[in-house]
C-alpha positions as CSV (number, residue, x, y, z in Angstrom):
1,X,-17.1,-7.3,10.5
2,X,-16.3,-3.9,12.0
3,X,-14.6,-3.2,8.5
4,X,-16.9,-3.8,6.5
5,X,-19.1,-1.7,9.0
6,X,-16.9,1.2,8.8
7,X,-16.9,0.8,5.3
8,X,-20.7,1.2,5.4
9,X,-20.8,3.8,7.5
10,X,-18.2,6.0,5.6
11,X,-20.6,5.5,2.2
12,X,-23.5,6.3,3.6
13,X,-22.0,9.6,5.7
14,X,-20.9,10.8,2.5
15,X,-24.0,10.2,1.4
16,X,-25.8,12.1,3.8
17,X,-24.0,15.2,3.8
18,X,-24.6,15.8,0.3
19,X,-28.1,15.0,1.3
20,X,-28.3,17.8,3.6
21,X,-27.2,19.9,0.9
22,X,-30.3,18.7,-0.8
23,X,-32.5,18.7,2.0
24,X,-31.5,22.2,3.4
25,X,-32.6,23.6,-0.2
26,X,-35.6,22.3,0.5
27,X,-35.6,23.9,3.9
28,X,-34.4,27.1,2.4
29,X,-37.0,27.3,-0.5
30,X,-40.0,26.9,2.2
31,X,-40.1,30.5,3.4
32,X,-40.0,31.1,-0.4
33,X,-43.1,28.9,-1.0
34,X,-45.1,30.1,1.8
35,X,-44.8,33.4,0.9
36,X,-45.5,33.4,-2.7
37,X,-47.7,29.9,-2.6
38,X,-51.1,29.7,-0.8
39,X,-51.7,26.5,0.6
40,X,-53.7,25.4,-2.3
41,X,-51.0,26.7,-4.7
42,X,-48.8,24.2,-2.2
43,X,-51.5,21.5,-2.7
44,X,-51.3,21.4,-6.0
45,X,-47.5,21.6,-6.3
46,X,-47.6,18.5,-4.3
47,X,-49.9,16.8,-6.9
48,X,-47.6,17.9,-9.6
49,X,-44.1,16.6,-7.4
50,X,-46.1,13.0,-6.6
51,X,-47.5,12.4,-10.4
52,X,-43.9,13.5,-11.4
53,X,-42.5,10.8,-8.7
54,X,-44.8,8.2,-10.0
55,X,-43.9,8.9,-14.0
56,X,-40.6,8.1,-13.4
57,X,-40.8,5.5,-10.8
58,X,-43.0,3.7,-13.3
59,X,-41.2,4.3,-16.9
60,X,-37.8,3.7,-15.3
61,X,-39.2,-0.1,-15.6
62,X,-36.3,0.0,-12.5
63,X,-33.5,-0.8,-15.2
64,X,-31.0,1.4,-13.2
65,X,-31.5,-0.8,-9.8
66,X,-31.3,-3.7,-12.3
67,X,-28.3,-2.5,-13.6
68,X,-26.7,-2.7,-10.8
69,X,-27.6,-6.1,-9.9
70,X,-26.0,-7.3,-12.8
71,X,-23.2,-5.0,-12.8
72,X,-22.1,-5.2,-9.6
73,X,-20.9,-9.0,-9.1
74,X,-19.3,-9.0,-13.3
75,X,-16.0,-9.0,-13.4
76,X,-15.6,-8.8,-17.2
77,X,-14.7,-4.8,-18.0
78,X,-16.4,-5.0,-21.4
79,X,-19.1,-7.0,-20.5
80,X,-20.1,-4.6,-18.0
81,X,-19.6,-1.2,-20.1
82,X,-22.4,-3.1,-22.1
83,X,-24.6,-3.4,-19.4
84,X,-24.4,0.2,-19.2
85,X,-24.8,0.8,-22.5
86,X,-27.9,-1.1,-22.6
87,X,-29.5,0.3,-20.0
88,X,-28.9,3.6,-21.6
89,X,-30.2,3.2,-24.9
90,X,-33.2,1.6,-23.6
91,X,-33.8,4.5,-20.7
92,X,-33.1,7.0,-23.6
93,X,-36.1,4.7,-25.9
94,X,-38.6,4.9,-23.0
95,X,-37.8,8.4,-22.1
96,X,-38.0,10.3,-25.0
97,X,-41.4,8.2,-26.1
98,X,-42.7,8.8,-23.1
99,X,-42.9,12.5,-24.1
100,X,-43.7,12.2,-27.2
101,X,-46.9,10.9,-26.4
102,X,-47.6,12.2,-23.0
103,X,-46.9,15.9,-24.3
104,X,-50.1,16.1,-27.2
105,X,-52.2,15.3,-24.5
106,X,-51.1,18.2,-21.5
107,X,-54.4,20.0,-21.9
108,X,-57.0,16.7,-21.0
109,X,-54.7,15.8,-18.2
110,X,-55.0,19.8,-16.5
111,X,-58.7,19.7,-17.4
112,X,-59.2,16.1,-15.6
113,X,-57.2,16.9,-12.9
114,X,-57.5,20.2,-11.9
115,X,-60.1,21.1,-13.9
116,X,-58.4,24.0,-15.6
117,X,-57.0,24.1,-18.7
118,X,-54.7,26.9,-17.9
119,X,-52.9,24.3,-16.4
120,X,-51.7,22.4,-19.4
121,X,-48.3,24.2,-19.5
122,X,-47.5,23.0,-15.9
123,X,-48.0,19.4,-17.6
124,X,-46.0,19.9,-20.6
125,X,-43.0,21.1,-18.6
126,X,-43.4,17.9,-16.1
127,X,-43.4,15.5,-19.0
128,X,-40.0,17.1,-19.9
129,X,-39.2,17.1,-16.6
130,X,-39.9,13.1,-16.2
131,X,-38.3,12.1,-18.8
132,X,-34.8,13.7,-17.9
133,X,-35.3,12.5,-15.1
134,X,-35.3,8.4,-16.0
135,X,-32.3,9.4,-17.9
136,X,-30.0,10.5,-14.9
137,X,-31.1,7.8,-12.8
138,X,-28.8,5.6,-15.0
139,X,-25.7,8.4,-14.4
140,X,-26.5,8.4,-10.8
141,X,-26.6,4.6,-10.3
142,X,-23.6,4.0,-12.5
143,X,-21.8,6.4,-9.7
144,X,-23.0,4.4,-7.0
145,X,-22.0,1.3,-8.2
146,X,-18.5,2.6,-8.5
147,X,-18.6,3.9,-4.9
148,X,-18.0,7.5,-6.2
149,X,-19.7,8.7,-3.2
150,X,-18.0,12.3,-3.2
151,X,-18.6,12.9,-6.8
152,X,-22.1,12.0,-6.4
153,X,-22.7,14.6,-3.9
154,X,-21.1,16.9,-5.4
155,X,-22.9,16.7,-8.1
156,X,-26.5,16.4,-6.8
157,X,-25.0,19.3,-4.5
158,X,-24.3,21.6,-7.4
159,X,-27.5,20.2,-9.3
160,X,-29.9,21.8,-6.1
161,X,-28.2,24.7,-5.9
162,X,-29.2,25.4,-9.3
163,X,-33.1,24.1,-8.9
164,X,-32.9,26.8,-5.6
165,X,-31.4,29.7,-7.6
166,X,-34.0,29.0,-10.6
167,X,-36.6,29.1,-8.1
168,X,-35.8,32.3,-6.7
169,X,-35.8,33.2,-10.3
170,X,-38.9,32.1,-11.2
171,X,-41.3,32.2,-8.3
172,X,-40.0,35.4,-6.4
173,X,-39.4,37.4,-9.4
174,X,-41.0,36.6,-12.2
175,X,-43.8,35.2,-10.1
176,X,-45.2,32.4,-12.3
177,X,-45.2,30.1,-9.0
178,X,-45.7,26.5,-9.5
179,X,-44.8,26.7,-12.9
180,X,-41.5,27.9,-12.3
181,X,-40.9,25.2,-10.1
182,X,-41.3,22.9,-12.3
183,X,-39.0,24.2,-14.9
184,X,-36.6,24.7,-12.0
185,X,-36.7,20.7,-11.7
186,X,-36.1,20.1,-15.6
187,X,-33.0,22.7,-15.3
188,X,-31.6,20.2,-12.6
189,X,-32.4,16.8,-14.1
190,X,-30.6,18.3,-17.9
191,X,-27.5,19.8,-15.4
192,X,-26.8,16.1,-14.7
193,X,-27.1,14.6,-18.0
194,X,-24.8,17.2,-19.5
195,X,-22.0,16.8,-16.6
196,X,-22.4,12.6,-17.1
197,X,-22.1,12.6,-21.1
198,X,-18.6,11.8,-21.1
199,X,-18.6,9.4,-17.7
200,X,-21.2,7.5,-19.6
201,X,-19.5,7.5,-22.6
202,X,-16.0,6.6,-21.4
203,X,-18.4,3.4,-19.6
204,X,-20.0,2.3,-22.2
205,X,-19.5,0.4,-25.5
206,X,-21.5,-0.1,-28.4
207,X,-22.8,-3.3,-27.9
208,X,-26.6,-4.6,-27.3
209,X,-26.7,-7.3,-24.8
210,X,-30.3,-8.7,-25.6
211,X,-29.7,-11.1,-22.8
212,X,-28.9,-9.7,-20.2
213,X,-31.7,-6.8,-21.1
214,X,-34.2,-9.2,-21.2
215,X,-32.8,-11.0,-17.6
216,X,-32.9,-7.3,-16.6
217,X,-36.5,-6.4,-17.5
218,X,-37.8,-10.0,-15.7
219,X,-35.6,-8.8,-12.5
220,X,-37.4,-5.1,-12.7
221,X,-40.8,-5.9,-14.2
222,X,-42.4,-7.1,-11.1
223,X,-40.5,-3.7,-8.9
224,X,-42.2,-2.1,-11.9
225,X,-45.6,-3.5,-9.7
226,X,-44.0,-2.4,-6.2
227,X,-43.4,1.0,-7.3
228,X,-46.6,1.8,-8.6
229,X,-48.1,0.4,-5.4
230,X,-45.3,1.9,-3.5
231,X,-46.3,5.3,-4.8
232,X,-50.2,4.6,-3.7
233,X,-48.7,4.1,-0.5
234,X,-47.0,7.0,0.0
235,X,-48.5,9.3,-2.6
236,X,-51.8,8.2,-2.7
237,X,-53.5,10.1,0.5
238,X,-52.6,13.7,-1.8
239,X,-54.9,12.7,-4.1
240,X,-58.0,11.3,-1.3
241,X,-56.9,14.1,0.6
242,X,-57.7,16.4,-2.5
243,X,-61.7,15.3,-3.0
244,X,-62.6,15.2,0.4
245,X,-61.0,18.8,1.6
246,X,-59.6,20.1,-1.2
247,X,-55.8,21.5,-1.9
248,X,-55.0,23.9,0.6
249,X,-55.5,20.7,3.1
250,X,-52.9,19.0,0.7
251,X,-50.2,21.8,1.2
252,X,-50.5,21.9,5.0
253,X,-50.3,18.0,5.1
254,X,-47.6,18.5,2.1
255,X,-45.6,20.5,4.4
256,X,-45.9,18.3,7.4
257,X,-44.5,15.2,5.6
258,X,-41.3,17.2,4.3
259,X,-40.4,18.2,7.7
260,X,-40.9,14.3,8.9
261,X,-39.5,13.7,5.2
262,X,-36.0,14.5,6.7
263,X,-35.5,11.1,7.9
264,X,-36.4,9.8,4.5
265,X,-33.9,12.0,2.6
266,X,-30.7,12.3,5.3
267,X,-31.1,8.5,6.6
268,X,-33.1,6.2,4.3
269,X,-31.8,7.7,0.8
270,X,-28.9,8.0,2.3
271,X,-28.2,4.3,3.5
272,X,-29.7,2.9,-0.1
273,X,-27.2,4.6,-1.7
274,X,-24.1,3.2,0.3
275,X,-25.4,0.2,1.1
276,X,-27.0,-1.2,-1.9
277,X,-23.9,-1.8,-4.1
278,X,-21.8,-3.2,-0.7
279,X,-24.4,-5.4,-0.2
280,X,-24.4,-6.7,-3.3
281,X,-20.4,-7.2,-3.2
282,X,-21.0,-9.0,0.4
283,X,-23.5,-11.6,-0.9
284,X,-21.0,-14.5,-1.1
285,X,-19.2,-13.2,2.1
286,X,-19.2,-15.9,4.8
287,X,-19.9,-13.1,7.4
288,X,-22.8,-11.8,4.9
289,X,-25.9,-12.6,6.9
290,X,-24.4,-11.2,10.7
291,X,-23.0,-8.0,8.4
292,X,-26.5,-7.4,7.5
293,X,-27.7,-8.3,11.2
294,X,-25.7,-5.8,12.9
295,X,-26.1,-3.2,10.0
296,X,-29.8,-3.2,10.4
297,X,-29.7,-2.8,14.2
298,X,-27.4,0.4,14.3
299,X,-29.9,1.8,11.3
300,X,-32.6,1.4,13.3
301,X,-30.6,3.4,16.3
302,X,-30.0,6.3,14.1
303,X,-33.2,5.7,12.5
304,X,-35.1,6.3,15.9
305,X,-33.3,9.1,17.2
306,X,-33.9,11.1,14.0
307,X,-37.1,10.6,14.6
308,X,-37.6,11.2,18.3
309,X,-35.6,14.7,17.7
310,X,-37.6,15.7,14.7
311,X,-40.8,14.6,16.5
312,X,-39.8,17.0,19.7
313,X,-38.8,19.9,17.8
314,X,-41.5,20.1,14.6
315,X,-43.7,22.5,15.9
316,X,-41.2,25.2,16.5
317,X,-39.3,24.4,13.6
318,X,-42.7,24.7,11.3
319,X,-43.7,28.1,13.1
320,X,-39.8,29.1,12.1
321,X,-40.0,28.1,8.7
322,X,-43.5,28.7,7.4
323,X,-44.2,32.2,6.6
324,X,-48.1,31.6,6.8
325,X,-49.3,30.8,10.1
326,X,-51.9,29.1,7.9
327,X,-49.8,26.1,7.6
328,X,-48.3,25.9,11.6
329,X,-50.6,23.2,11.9
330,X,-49.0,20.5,9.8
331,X,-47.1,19.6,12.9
332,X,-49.4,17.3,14.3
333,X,-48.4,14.9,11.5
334,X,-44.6,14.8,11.8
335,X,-44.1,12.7,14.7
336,X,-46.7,9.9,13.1
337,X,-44.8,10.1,9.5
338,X,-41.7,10.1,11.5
339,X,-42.0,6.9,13.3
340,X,-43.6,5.7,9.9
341,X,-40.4,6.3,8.4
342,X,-38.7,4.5,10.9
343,X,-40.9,1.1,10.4
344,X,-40.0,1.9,6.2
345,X,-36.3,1.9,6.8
346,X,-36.2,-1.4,8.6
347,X,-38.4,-2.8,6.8
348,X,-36.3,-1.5,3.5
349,X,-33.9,-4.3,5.0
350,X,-36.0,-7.0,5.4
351,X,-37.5,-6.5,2.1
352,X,-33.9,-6.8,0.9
353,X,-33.7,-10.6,0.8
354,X,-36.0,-11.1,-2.0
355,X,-33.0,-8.8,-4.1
356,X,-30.6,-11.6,-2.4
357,X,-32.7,-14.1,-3.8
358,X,-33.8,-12.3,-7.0
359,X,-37.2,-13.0,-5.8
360,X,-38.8,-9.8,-6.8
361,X,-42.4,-11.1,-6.8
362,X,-42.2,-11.6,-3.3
363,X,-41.7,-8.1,-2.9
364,X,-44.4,-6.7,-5.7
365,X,-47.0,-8.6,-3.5
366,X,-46.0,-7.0,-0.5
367,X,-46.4,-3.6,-1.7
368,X,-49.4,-4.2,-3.5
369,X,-51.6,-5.8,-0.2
370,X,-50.3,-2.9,1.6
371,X,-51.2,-0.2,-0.9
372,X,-55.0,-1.5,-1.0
373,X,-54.8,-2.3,2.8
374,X,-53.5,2.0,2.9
375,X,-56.7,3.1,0.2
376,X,-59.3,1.8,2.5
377,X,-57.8,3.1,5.4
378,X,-56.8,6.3,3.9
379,X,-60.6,6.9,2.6
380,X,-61.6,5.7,6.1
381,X,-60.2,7.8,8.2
382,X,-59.0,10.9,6.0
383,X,-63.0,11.3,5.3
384,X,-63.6,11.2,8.9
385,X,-59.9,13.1,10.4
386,X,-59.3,15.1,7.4
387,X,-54.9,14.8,6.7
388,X,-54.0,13.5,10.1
389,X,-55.7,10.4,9.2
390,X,-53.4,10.2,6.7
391,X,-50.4,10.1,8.8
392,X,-52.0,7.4,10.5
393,X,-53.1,5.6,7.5
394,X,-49.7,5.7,6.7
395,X,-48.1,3.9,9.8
396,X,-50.2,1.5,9.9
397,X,-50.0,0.2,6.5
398,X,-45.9,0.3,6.9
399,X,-46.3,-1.7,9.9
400,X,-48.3,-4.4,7.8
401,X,-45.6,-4.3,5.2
402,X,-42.9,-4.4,7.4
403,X,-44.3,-7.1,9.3
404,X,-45.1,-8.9,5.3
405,X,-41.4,-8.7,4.6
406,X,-40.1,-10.1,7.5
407,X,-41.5,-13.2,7.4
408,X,-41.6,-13.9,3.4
409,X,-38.1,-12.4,3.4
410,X,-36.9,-14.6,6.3
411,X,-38.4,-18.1,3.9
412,X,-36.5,-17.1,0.8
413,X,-33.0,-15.8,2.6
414,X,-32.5,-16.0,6.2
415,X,-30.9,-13.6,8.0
416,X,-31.1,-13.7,12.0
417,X,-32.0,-10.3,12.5
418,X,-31.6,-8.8,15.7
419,X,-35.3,-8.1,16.4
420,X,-35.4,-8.0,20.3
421,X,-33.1,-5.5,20.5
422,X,-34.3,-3.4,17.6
423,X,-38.1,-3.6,19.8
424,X,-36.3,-2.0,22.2
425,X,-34.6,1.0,20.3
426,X,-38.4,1.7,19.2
427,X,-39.9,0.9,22.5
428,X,-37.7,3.5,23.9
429,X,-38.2,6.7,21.4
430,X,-41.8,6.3,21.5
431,X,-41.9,6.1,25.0
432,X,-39.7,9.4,25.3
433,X,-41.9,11.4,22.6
434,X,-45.1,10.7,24.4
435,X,-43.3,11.6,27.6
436,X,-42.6,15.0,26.2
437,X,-46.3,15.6,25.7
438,X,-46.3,16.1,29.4
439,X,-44.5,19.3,29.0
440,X,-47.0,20.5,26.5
441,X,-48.1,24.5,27.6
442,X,-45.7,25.1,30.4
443,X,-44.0,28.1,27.7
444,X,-41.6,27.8,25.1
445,X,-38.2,27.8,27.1
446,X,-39.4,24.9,29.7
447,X,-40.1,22.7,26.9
448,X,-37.2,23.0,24.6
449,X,-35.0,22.0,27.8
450,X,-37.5,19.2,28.7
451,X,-37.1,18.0,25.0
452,X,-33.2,18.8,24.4
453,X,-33.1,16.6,28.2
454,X,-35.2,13.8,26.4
455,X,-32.9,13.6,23.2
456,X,-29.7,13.5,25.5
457,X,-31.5,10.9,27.6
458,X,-31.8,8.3,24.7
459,X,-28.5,6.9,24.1
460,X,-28.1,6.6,28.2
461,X,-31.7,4.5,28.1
462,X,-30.3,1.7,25.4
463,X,-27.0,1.6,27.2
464,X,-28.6,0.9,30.5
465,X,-31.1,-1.8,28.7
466,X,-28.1,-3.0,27.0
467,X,-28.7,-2.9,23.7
468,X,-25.0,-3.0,23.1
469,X,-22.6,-6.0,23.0
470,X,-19.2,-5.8,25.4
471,X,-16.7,-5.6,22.1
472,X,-19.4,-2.7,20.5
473,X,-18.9,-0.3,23.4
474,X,-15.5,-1.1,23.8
475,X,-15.3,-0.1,19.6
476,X,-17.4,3.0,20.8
477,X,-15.0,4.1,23.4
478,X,-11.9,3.3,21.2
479,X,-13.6,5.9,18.1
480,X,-14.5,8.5,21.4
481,X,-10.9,8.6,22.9
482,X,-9.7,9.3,19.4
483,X,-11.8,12.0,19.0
484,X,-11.1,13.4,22.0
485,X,-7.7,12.8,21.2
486,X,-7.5,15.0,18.0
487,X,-9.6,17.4,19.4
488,X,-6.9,18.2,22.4
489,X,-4.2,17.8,19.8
């Protein structure tokens, strides 16, 4: 069990480091964008990034998560490079029509839009953009599945610090703004296409299996349905958020969820990556339903102090990074999207025993009564809060879907689930948060300790509830006397 913990663990750190490398370009390019983006240009940047998301969420017809699904438990070495190879020609088919007939048409969708026809360039480059994009999703995936964790991150490493260096280029000096951007994000997606050529050649043979494509397609069409629904769930309030207050209420919203976003990219990405193929390895593992237990309770741990520490800290972390005071006030989002993250991540893993099952529908349904359930509450109380009733749209509607999952997930693959004690883990980093709101205008220095005391106070609070078994301290203080042990040496 702790093994195949460890084993886990050591994926998804990998994993994580090269997302910081991601996530700190992201960090790094925000003094750039509030300096040379007003919060409208931000707003509609963030229009741009969640049509872009959506495009390829959508025309991916989720063949690379498929891929994996069949790759993973073959054991045949030619049968699977033709699973690869026909997931590739079909992602190459799909991607390059996609521009072809998306491109003709870049001045209608500025004009309906935006309602500028200047525009229309920003669209053609985003068509480009998306359809690279679909392609190295099947490079990516293929890595995964291999459990090339380093050469992943090295790669998407080397991939965003060429999107940052282009964006210096083309926003701060030859100022063409959210344009630039955009190019910057084709640059990166063609980057990894060109470095995977020969990986995906060397893995693939030239052989259609019409099969297993068509198996494939059934297993991703109705994900096809949860991602679109996924996207109006958490791309959706842009767009509300957009005719009822207009762009520059986007970019300050916009900027608030990448702060809370962290979570999302370091943790949630993060564990999909590593996990996803283990799990798949583990399904026939007598040991495979407590593994996934006892994963999803220590997720949940990290999961909440991320978000407890993000939570404390956003508002001085917002005034550090954005150049604009305009924008200081996104912070009174990032604690609601943060705990909203939290919620998405477990329920990520409840949601992960209609995959088990290859039950997909299950899931599509899910997403799909949550996404209307998140519209009406997003028109509701956006109309009447302006963006921080997006935040709360938002949690609320991942609390319905997590609460969905559980129960359909728990009737089509059991898994007893350690739900007391993950009650707890939440219980406790909301309780802390809203504690910290005692310490609200007693002057900078007063608070930070308050909050640094509240982040340190966290780990002591499940120990003393006892969220941990006997054998996982005594595993805790085995890794700690080690550490302390090289550290002296």
């Amino acid at each position: 069990m702790f093994t195949d913990i460890k084993r886990t663990i050591k994926q998804t750190s990998v994993y994580s480091l090269g997302n910081i490398s991601t996530k700190l370009v992201g960090f790094i390019l925000l003094p750039l964008y509030t300096a040379h983006l007003l919060p409208e240009d931000y707003g509609i940047l963030a229009i741009l990034q969640a049509i872009m998301q959506i495009l390829i969420g959508v025309f991916g017809l989720n063949l690379p998560t498929a891929m994996m699904r069949w790759y993973a438990p073959e054991k045949d070495p030619e049968r699977q490079r033709s699973i690869v190879f026909t997931t590739l020609l079909t992602t190459l088919f799909v991607a390059v029509l996609l521009s072809v007939l998306l491109i003709p048409f870049s001045e209608q969708f500025a004009v309906e839009i935006f309602k500028n026809a200047d525009f229309s360039t920003y669209f053609v480059f985003l068509f480009l953009a998306v359809s690279a994009g679909i392609i190295n999703n099947i490079p990516l995936n293929l890595i995964r599945l291999k459990e090339k964790s380093v050469f992943y991150i090295t790669l998407t490493t080397i991939k965003f610090t060429l999107i940052i260096l282009s964006n210096i280029y083309f926003v701060a000096y030859l100022k063409i703004g959210v344009e630039g951007i955009i190019i910057s994000e084709l640059i990166g997606h063609l980057f990894v296409i060109i470095i995977t050529t020969p990986m995906m050649i060397k893995n693939s043979t030239l052989k259609i299996d019409v099969a297993i494509l068509w198996e494939m397609i059934k297993y991703g069409a109705p994900l096809v349905f949860s991602t679109v629904f996924t996207f109006v769930l958490t791309l959706g309030d842009r767009f509300i958020i957009k005719y009822f207050y207009g762009d520059s209420s986007v970019g300050i919203y916009s900027l608030g969820h990448k702060i809370a976003s962290v979570i999302n990219m370091l943790i949630l990405q993060s564990f999909q990556l590593g996990f996803l193929p283990i799990a798949y390895k583990k399904l026939n593992d007598p040991n495979a339903k407590r593994y996934f237990s006892k994963v999803l309770t220590y997720y949940t741990l990290i999961l909440v102090f991320a978000a407890l520490t993000i939570s404390l800290f956003s508002k001085e972390l917002i005034e550090v990074l954005a150049l604009n005071s305009e924008y200081w006030i996104a912070y009174i989002v990032v604690p609601i999207i943060s705990f909203a993250f939290v919620l998405k991540g477990i329920q990520y893993n409840f949601a992960l025993s209609f995959h088990y099952a290859k039950r997909t529908s299950y899931n599509a349904v899910i997403v799909i009564i949550t996404a209307f359930a998140n519209v009406v509450l997003n028109i509701i109380l956006i109309q009447k809060y302006d963006f921080p009733g997006a935040a709360v749209s938002l949690f609320i509607s991942v609390l319905i879907m997590m609460i969905l999952s559980y129960f359909l997930g728990q009737k089509v693959y059991h898994v007893p689930y350690e739900i007391f004690k993950i009650s707890k883990i939440i219980f406790v980093g909301l309780l802390l948060y809203f504690i910290s709101l005692l310490f609200t205008g007693m002057g900078l220095w007063i608070e930070l300790f308050a909050k640094a005391m509240l982040v340190v106070l966290f780990p002591i609070l499940l120990y003393l509830m006892k969220i941990f078994e006997e054998i996982e301290i005594k595993r805790i203080k085995e890794i700690l006397s080690k550490f302390i042990f090289v550290m002296h040496k």
